[in-house]
N, C-alpha and C positions, 0 to 999 in steps of 0.2 A: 515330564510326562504327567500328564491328569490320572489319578488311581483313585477307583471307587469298588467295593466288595468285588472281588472275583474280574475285576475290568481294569485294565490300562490302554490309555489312548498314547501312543509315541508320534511324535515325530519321526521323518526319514532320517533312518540310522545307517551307519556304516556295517552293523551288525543285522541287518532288516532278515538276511535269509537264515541265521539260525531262530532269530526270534519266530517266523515264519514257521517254522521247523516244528519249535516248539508246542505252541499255541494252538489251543483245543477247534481254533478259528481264527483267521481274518476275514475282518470288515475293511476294505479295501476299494481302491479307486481300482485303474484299469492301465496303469503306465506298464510297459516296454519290461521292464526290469521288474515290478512288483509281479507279472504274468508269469517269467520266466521262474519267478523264487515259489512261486503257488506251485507250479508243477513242478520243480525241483526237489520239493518240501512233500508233498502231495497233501495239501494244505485242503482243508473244508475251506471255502469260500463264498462270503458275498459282496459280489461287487458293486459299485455304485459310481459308473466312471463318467469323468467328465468331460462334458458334450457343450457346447455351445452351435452357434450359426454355423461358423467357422474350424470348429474342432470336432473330429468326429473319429478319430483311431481309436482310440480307449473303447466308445461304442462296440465299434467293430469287432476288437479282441475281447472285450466282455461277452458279448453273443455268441462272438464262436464258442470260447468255453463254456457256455452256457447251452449252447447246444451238443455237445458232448456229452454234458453231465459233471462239468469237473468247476462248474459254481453256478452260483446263483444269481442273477443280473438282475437289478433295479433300476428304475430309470431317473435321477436327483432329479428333473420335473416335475414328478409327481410324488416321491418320494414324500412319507410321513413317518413320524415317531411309532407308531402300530406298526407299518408296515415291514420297518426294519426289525418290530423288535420280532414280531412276527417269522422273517427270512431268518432271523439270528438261530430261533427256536428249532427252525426246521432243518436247518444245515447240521448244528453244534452237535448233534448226537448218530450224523449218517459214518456210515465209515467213509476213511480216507478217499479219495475218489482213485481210481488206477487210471492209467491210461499208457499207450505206444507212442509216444510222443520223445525222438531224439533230442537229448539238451545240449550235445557233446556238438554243435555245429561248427562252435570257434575250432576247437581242437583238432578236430576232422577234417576241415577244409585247410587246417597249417601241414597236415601231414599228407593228405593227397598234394596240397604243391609244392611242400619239400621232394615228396615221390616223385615228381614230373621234372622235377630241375634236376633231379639226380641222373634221366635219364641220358 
């Protein structure tokens, strides 16, 4: 990990959602699993996911949470040193973000069709 005052940058850890948990913020791309561990965690977030020609889901779930309220989405196109440190400022002091959002889908969907095969 890179540590500079008050900042560490990791790599993807096996431990990413307590770190998640912890941390006053993540600065964050937009994958599948780091989405899941932001609202698990109810993590302040800014995202910055990445989009090419070709690649556009990260986009996608960055926005949507971002139109909820539950982060802050940048676009690494245009993105600048200001501009994140900027989103950083704005996020780091909001509270937690809430939201109704079920996380329990694995879990849920193994026991309604254990339910149905029992019948």
């Amino acid at each position: 990990p890179r540590r500079e005052a008050g900042r560490v940058v990791e790599p993807t850890r096996p431990d990413s959602p307590a770190l998640i948990a912890r941390a006053r913020l993540s600065g964050s791309q937009a994958g599948y699993n780091t989405a899941g561990d932001l609202l698990g965690a109810r993590a302040r977030a800014v995202l910055v996911p990445f989009a090419d020609e070709r690649e556009n889901e990260q986009s996608l779930r960055a926005a949507a949470l971002a139109a909820r309220g539950l982060a802050l989405c940048l676009d690494e196109a245009e993105l600048t040193p200001d501009m994140l440190a900027k989103a950083i400022d704005r996020v780091a002091d909001a509270p937690r973000p809430l939201h109704g959002i079920r996380l329990d889908g694995a879990a849920r969907s193994a026991a309604l069709l254990l339910g149905w095969c029992r019948r």
